[in-house]
LUMMI-735969 format. One record per residue (C-alpha): residue in one letter; z, x, y. Coordinates in nm, 4 decimals, m for minus. Each point is the difference from the previous one (the first is absolute). Example, Ala and Ser with C-alpha at 12.3 -4.5 7.8 and 13.67 -1.06 7.14 Angstrom:
<nodes>
<node miti="A" up="0.7800" east="1.2300" north="m0.4500"/>
<node miti="S" up="m0.0660" east="0.1370" north="0.3440"/>
</nodes>
This chain:
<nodes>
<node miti="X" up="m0.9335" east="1.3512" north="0.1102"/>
<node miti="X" up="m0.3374" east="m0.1985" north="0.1397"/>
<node miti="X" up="m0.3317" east="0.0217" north="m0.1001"/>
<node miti="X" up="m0.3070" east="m0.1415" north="0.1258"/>
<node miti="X" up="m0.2117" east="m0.1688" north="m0.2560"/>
<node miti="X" up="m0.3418" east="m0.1675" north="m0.0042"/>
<node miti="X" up="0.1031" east="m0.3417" north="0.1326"/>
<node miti="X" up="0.0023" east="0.2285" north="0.3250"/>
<node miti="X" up="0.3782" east="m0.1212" north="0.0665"/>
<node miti="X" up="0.3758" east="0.2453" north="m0.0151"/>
<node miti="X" up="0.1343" east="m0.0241" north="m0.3992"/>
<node miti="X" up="0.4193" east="0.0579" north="0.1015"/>
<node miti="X" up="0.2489" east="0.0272" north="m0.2356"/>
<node miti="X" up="0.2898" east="m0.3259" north="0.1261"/>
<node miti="X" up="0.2521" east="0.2439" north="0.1566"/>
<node miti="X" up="m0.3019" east="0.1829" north="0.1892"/>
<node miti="X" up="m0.1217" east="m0.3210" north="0.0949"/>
<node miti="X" up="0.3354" east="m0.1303" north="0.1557"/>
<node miti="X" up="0.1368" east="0.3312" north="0.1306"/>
<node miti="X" up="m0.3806" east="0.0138" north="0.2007"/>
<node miti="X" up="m0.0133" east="m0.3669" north="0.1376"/>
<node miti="X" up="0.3828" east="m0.0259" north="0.0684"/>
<node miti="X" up="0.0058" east="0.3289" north="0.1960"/>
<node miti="X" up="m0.3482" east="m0.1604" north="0.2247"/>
<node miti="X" up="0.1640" east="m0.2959" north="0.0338"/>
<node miti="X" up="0.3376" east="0.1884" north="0.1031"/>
<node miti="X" up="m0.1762" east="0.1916" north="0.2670"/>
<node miti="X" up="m0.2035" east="m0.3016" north="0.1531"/>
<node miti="X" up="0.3416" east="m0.1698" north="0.0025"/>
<node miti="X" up="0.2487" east="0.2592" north="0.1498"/>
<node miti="X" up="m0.2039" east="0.1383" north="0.2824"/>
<node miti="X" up="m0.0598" east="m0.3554" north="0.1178"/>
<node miti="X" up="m0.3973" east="m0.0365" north="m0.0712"/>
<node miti="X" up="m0.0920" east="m0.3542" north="m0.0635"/>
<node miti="X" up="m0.0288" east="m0.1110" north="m0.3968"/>
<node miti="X" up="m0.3301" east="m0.1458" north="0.0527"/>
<node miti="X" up="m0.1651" east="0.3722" north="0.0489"/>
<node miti="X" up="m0.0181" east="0.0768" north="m0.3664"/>
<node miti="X" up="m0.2384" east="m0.1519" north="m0.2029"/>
<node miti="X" up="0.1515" east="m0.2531" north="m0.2584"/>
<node miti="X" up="0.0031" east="0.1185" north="m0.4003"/>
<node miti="X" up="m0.1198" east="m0.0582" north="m0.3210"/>
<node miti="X" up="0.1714" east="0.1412" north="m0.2999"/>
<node miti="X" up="m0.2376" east="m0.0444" north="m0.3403"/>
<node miti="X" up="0.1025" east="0.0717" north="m0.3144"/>
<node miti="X" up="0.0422" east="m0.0909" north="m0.3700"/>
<node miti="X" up="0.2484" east="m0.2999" north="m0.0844"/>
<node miti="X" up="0.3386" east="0.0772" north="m0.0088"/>
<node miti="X" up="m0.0223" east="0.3761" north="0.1850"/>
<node miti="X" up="0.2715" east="m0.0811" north="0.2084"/>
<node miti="X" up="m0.1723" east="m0.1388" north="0.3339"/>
<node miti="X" up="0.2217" east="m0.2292" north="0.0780"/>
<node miti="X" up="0.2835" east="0.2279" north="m0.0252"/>
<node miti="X" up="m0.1557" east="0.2372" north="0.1795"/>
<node miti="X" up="0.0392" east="m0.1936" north="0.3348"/>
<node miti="X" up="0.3489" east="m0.0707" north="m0.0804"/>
<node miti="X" up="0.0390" east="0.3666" north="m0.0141"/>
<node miti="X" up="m0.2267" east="0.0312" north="0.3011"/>
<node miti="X" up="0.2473" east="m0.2600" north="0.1991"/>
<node miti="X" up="0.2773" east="0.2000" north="m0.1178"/>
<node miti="X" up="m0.0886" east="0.3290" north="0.1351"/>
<node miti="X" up="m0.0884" east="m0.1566" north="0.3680"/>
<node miti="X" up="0.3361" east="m0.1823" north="m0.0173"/>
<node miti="X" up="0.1589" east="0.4039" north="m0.0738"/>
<node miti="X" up="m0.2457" east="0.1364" north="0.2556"/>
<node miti="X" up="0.0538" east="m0.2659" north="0.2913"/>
<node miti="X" up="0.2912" east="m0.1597" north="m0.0729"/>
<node miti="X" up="m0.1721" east="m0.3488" north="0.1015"/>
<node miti="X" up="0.0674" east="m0.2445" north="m0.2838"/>
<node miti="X" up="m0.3586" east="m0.0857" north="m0.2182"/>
<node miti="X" up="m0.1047" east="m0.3218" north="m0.0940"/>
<node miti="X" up="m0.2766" east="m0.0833" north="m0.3033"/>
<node miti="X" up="m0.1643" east="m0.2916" north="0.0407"/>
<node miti="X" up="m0.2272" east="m0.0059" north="m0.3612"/>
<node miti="X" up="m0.2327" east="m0.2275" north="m0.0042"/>
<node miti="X" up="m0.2324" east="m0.0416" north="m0.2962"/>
<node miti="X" up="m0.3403" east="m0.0854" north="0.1533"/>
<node miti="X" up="m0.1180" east="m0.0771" north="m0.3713"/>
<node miti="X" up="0.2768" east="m0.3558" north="0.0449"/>
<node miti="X" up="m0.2217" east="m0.1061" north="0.3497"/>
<node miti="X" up="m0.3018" east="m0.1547" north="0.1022"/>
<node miti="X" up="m0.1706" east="0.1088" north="0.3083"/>
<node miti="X" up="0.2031" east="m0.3247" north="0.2219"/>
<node miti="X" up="0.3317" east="0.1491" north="m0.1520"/>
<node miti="X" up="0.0053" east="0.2923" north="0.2595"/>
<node miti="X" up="m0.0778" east="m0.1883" north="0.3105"/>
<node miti="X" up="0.2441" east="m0.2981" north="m0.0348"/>
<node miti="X" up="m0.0116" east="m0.3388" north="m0.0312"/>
<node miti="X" up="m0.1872" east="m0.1809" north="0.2559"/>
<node miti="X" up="0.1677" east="m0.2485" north="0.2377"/>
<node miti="X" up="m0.0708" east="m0.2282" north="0.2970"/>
<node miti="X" up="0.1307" east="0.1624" north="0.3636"/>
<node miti="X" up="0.2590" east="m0.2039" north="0.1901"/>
<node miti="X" up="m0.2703" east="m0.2073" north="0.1768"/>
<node miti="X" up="m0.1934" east="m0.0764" north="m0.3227"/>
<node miti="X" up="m0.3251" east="0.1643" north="0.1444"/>
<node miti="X" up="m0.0415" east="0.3354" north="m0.2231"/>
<node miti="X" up="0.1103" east="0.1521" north="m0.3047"/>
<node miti="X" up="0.2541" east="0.3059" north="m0.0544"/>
<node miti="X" up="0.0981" east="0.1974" north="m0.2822"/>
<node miti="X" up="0.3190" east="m0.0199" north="m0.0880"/>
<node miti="X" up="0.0815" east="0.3905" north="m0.1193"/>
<node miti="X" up="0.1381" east="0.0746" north="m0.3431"/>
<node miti="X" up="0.3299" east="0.1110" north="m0.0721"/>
<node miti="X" up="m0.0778" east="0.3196" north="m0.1350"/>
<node miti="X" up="m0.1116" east="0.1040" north="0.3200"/>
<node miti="X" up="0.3136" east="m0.1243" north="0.1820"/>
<node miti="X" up="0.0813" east="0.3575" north="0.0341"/>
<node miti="X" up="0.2733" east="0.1757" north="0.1846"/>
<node miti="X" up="m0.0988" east="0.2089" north="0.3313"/>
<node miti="X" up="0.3107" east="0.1561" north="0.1400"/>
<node miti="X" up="m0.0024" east="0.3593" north="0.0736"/>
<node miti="X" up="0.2203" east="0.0638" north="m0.2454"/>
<node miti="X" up="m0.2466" east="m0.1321" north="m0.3493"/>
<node miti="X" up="m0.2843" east="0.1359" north="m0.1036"/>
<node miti="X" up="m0.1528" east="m0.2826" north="m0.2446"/>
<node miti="X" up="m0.3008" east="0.1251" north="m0.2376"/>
<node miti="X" up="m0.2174" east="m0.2747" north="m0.1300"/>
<node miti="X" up="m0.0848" east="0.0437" north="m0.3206"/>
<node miti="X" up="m0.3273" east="m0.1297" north="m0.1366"/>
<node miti="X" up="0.0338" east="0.0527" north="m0.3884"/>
<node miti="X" up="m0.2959" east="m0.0780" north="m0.2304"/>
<node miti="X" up="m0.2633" east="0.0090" north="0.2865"/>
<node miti="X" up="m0.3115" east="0.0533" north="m0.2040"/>
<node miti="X" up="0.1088" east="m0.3343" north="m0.2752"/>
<node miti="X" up="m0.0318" east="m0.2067" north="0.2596"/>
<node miti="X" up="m0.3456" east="m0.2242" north="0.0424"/>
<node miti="X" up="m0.1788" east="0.2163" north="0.2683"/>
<node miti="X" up="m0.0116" east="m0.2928" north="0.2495"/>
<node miti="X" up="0.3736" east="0.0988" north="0.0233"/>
<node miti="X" up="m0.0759" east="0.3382" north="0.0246"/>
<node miti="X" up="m0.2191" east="m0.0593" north="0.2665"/>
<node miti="X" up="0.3075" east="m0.1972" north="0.1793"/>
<node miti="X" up="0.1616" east="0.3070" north="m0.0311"/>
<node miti="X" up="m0.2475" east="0.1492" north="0.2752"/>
<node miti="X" up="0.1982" east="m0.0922" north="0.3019"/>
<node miti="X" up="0.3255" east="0.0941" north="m0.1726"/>
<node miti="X" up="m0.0627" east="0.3715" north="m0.0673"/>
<node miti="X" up="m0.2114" east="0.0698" north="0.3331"/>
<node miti="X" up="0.0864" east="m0.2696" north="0.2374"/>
<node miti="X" up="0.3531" east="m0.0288" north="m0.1004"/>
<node miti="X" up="m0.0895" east="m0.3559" north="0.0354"/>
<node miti="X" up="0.0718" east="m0.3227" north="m0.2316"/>
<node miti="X" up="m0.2393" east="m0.2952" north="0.1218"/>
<node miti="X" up="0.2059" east="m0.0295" north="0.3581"/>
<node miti="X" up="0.3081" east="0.1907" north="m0.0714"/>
<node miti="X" up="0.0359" east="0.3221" north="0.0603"/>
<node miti="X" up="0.2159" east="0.2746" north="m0.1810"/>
<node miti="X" up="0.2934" east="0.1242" north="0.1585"/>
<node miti="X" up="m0.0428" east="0.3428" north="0.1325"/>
<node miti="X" up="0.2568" east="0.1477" north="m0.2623"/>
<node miti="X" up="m0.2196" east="m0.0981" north="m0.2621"/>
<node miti="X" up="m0.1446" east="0.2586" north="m0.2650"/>
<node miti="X" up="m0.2739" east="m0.1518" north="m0.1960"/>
<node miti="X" up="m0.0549" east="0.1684" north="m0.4111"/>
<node miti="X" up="m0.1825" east="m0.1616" north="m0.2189"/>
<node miti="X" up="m0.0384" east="0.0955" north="m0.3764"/>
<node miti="X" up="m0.2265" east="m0.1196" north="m0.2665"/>
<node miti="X" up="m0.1276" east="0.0762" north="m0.4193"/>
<node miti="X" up="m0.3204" east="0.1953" north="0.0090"/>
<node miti="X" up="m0.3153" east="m0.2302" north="m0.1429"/>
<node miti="X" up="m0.0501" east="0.2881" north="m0.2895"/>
<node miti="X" up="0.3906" east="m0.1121" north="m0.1108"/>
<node miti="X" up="m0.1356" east="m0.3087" north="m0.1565"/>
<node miti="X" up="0.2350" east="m0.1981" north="0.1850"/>
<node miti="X" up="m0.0322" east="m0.2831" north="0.2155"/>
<node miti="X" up="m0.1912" east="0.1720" north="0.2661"/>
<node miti="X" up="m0.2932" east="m0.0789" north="0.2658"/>
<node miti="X" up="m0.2124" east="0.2676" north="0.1608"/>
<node miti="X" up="0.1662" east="0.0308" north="0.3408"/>
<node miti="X" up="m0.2941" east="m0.0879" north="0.2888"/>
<node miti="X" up="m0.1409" east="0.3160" north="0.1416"/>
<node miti="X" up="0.1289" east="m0.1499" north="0.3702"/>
<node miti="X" up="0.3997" east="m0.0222" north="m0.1657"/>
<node miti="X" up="m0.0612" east="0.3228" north="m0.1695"/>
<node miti="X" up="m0.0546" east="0.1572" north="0.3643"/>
<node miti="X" up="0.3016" east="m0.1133" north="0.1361"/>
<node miti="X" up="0.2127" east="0.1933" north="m0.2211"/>
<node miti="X" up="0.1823" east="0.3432" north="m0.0624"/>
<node miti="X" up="m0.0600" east="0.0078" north="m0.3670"/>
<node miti="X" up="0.1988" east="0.1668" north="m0.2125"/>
<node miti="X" up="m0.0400" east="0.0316" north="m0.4079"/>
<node miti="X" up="0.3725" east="0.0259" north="m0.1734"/>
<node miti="X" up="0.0577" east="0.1516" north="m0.3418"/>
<node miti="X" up="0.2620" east="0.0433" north="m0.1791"/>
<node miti="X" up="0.2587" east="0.3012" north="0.0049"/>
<node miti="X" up="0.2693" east="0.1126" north="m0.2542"/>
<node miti="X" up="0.1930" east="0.1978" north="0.2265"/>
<node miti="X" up="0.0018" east="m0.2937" north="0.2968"/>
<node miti="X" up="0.0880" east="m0.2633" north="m0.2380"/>
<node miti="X" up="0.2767" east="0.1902" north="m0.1709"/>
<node miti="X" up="0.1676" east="0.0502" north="0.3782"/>
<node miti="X" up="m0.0338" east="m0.3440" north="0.1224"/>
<node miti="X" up="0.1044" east="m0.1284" north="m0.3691"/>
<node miti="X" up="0.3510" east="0.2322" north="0.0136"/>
<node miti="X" up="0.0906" east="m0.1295" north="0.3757"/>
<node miti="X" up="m0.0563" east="m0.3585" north="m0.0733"/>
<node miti="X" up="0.1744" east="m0.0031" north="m0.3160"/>
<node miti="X" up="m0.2846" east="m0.0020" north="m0.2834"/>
<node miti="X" up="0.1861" east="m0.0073" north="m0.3792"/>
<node miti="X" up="0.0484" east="0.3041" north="m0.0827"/>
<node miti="X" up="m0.1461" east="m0.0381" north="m0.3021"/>
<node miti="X" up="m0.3226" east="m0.0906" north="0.1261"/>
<node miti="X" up="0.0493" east="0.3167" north="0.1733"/>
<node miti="X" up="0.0333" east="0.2330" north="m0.2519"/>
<node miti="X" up="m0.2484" east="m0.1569" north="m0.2306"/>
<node miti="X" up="m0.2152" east="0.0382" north="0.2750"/>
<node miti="X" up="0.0436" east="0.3461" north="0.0559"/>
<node miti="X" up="m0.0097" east="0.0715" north="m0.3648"/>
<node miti="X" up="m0.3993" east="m0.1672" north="0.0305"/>
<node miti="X" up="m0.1293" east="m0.0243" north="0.3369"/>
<node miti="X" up="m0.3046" east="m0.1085" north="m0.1426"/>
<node miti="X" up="0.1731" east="m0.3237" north="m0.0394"/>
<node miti="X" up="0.0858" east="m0.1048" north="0.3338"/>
<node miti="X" up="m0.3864" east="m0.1396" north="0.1111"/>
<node miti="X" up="m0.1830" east="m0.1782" north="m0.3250"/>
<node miti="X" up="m0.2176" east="m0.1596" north="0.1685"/>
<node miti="X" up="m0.3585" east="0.0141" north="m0.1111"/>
<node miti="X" up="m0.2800" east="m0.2212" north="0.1499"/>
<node miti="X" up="m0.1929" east="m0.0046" north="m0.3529"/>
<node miti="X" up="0.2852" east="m0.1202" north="m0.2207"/>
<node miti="X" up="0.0553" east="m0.3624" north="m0.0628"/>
<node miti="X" up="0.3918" east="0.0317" north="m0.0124"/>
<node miti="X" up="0.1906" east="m0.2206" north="0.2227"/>
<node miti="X" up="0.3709" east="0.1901" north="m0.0816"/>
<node miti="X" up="m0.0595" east="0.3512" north="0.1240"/>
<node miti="X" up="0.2305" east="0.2691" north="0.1735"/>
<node miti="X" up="0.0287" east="0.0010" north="0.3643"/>
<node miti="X" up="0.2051" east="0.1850" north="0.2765"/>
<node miti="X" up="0.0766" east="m0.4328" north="0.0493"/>
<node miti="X" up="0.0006" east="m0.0939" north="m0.3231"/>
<node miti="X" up="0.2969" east="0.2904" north="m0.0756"/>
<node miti="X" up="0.2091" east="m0.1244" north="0.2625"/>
<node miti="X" up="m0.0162" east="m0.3316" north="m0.1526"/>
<node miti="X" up="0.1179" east="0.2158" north="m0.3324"/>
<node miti="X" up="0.2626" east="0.1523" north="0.2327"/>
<node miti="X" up="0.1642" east="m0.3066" north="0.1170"/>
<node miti="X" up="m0.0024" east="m0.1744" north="m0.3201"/>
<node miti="X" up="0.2094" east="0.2890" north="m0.1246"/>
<node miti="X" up="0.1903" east="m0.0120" north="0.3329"/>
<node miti="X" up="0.0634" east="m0.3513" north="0.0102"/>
<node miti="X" up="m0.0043" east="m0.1688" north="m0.3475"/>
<node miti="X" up="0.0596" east="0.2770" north="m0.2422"/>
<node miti="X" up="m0.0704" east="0.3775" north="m0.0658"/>
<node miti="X" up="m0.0106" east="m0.0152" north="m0.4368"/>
<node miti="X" up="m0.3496" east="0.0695" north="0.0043"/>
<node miti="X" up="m0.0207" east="m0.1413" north="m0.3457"/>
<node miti="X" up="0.1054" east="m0.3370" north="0.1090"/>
<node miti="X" up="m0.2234" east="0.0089" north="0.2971"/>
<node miti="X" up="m0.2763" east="0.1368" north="m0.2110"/>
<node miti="X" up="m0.2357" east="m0.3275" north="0.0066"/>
<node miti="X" up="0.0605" east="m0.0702" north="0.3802"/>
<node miti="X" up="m0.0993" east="0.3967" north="0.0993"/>
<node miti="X" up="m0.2734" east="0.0001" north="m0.2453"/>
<node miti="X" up="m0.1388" east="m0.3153" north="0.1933"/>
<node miti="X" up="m0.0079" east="0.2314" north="0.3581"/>
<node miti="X" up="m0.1196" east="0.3250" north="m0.1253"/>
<node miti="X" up="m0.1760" east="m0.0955" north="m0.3321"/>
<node miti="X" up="0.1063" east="0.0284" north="m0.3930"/>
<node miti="X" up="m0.1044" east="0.3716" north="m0.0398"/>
<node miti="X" up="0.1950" east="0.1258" north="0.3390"/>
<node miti="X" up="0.3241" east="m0.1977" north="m0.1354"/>
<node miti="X" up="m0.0297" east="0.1667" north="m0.3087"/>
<node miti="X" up="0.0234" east="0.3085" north="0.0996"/>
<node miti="X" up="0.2309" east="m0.0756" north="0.2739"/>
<node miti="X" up="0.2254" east="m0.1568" north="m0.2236"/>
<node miti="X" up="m0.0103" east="0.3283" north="m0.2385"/>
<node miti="X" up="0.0258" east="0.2282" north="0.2603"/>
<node miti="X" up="0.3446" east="m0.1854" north="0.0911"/>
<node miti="X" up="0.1909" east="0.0844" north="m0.3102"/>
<node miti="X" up="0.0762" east="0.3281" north="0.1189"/>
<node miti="X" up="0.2165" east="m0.1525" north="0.2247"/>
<node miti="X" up="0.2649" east="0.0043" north="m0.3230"/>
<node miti="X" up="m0.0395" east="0.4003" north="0.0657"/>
<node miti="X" up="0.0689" east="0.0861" north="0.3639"/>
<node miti="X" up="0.3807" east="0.0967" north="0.0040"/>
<node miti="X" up="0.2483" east="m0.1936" north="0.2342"/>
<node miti="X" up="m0.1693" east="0.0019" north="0.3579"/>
<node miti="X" up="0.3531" east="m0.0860" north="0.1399"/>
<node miti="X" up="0.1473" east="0.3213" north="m0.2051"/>
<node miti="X" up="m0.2524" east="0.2542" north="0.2513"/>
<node miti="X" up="0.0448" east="m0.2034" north="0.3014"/>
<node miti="X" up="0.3901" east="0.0547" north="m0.0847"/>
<node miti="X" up="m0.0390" east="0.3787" north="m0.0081"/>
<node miti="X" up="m0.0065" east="0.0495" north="m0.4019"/>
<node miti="X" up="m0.2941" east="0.1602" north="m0.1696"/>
<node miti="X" up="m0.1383" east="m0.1463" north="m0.3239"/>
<node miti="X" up="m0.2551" east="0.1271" north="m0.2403"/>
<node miti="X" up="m0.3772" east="m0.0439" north="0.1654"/>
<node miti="X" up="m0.2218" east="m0.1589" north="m0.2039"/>
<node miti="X" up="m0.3099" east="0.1057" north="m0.1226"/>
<node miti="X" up="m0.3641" east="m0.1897" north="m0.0006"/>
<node miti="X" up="m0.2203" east="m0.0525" north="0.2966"/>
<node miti="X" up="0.0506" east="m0.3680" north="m0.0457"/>
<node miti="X" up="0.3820" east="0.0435" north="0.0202"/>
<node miti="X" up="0.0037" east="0.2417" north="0.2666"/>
<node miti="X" up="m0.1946" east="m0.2578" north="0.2292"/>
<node miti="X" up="0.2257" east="m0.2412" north="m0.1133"/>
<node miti="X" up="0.3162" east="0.2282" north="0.1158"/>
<node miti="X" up="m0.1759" east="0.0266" north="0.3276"/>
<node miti="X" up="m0.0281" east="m0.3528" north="0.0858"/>
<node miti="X" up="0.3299" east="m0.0964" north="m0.0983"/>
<node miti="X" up="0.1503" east="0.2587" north="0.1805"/>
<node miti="X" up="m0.1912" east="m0.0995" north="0.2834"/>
<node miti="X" up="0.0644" east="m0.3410" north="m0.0108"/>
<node miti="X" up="0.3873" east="0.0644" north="m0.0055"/>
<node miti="X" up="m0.0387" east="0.2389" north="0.2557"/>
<node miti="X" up="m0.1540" east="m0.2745" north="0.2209"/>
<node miti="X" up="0.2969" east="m0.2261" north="m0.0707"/>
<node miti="X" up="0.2358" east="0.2459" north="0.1126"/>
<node miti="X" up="m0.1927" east="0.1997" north="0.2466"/>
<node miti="X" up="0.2767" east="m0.0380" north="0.2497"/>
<node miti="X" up="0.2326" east="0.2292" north="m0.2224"/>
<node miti="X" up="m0.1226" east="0.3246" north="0.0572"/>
<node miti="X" up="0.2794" east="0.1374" north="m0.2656"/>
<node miti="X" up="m0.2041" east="m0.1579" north="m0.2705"/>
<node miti="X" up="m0.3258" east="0.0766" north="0.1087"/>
<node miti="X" up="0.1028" east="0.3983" north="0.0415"/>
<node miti="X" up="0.0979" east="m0.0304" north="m0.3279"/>
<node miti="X" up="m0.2677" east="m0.1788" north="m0.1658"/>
<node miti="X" up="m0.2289" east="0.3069" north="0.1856"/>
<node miti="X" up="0.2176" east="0.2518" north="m0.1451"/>
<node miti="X" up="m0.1086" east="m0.1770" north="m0.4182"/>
<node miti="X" up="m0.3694" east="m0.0298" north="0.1794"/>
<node miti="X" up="0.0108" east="0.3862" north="0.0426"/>
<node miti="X" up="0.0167" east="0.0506" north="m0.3506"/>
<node miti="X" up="m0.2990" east="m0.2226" north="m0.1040"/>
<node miti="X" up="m0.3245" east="0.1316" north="m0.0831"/>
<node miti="X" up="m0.1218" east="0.1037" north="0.3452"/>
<node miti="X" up="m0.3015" east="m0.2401" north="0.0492"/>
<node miti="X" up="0.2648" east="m0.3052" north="m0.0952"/>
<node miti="X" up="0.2758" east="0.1618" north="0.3193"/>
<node miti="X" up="m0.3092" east="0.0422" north="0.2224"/>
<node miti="X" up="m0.1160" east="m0.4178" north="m0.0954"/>
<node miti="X" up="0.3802" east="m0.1180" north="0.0412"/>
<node miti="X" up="0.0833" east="0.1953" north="0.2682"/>
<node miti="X" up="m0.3148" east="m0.1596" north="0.2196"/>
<node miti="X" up="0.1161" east="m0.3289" north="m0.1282"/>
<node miti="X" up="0.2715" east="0.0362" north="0.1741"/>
<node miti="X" up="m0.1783" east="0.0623" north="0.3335"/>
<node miti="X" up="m0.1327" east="m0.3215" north="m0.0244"/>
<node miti="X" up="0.3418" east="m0.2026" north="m0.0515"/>
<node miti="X" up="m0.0142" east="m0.1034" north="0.3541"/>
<node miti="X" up="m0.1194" east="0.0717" north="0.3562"/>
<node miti="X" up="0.1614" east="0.3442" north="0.0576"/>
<node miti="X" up="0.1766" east="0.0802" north="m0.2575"/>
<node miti="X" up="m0.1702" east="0.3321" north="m0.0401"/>
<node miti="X" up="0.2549" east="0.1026" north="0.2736"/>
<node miti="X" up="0.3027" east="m0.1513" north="m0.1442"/>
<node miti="X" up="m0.1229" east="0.2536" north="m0.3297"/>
<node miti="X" up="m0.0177" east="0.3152" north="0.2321"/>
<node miti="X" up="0.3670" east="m0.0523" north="0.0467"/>
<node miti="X" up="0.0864" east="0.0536" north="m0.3898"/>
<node miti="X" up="0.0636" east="0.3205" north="m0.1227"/>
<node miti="X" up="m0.1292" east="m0.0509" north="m0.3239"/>
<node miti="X" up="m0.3693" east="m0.1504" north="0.1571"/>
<node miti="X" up="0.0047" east="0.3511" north="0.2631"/>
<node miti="X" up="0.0275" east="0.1850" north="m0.3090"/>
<node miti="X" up="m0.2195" east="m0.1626" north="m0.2129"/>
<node miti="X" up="m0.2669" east="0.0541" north="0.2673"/>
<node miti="X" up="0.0350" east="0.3278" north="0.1105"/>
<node miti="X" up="m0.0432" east="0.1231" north="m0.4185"/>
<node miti="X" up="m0.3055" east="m0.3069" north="m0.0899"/>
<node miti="X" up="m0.0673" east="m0.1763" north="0.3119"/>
<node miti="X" up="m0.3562" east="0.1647" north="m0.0166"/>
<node miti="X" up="m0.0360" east="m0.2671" north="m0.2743"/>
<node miti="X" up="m0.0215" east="m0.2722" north="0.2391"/>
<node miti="X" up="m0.3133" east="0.0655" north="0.1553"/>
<node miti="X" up="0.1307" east="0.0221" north="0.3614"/>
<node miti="X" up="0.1546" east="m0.3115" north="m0.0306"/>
<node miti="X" up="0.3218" east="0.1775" north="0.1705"/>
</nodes>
């Protein structure tokens, strides 16, 4: 979905925003036309929305499209001063003028085989006399004396000055130079980058239990713990990492996403103790279903999240489809896309079940063309 509000700039969801700029820059790249035609980009938006993932994402899906590798190179502009981006000045061999030595995160690779993005990340916190050293990089493709290689994509990204963030107004002449972009955040794109790159499923689930909760971020309130697309992957890889007993964790989650979220995070959990034996429907047995919207969401990401560590055996997933079949239909339809997501293709690997044919052909319509 994209709207087009008063700041006179594109509002797109993250997925739309990456699935649009890594399909221009796939096109400019495969049909040979030089980089430097497109204009360079500016993605605004609140803290925490997920820009920086978003060109990670974006890198990814030129990678799949071209199969050239994809360097980042992130530099945060708000860490220089204006000299930092041309280099350290230095006499010439015969001592009679000065040269600029160029930094090393411009020491980029420029075989025909990379494509290397330079990422400018909080743009508009920087003083604007960095900003305005920014001119040659986004239009000239130009640092001082050194040039960009001609593999080079430049995206910059930045908090909006209505965030109440550490933001400047970006100069009318930068502003120019730039495809802007506004990015907002998006249950449904979250939820499928979160399932391939291995989000908790907890996080998950509570998540798709209250949606609302995945973006707390609110310009007017003074809170500095609040819930974030960022700040829940933080949650997620404390649970990956150091322990998933939320109750033990409690304090260090409540710290990312604020006491209130935790709370309710943390109550929502407990029906965990409910959800029958995940490995029991993966194994082909069919226990009781449990009632409760908060428990059925909770069956859903579990199952999910087992499914994704054993999506190679396509014996348990046609049998964990077979128990999804006799879930409340809106719960099948919401696992059932999950699964879509597990990885890059694997909607084909599911057309070769059985079980997923059938389950399609009677409630596929539930999907919302997503087959």
């Amino acid at each position: 979905m994209s709207t087009v509000k008063s700041s006179n700039m594109p509002s797109l969801n993250i997925g739309k925003a990456v699935e649009s700029l890594s399909e221009m820059y796939s096109v400019v790249i495969n049909q040979n036309v030089p980089i430097k035609t497109l204009p360079s980009v500016m993605l605004w938006g609140p803290p925490g929305v997920g820009k920086s993932q978003a060109v990670r994402q974006i890198a990814n899906e030129i990678t799949a499209s071209t199969q050239k590798k994809v360097n980042v190179i992130d530099v945060r502009l708000l860490l220089f001063n204006p000299i930092d981006l041309r280099g350290i000045p230095t006499a010439n061999n015969e001592k009679t003028l000065a040269i600029w030595l160029k930094p090393q995160i411009f020491q980029m690779d420029d075989s025909e085989e990379v494509v290397n993005i330079l990422f400018l990340d909080e743009i508009s916190a920087a003083p604007q006399s960095v900003q305005a050293a920014a001119y040659q990089i986004t239009l000239d493709r130009v640092v001082g004396e050194h040039k960009l290689p001609e593999n080079c994509i430049v995206i910059a990204a930045g908090n909006r000055t209505t965030d109440k963030s550490v933001a400047f107004k970006m100069p009318k002449a930068l502003a120019n130079r730039l495809l802007h972009i506004e990015v907002e955040g998006s249950f449904e794109s979250w939820k499928q980058w979160a399932i391939k790159s291995g989000i908790n499923e907890k996080v998950i689930g509570f998540l798709s239990f209250r949606q609302d909760y995945l973006m707390g971020f609110n310009a007017a309130n003074e809170d500095l713990a609040f819930a974030t697309p960022r700040s829940w992957e933080m949650v997620s890889n404390l649970l990956n990492v150091v322990s998933d007993d939320l109750k033990k964790m409690f304090n260090l989650i409540a710290g990312l996403v604020g006491t209130g979220v935790a709370v309710e995070f943390l109550s929502w959990s407990k029906t965990y103790a409910q959800l029958p034996n995940i490995k029991d429907i993966f194994d082909g047995k069919m226990p009781p279903i449990p009632t409760g919207t908060d428990a059925l969401y909770a069956l859903t990401s579990a199952m999910l999240s087992y499914a994704r560590s054993h999506k190679d055996n396509m014996d348990k997933i046609a049998n964990s489809i077979r128990y999804a079949d006799k879930l409340p239909p809106d719960y099948s339809a919401m696992l059932l896309k999950d699964y879509l997501y597990i990885e890059k293709g694997y909607k084909e690997k599911l057309m070769k079940i059985p079980e997923f044919s059938r389950w399609v052909s009677s409630k596929g319509r539930l999907l919302n063309g997503t087959v």
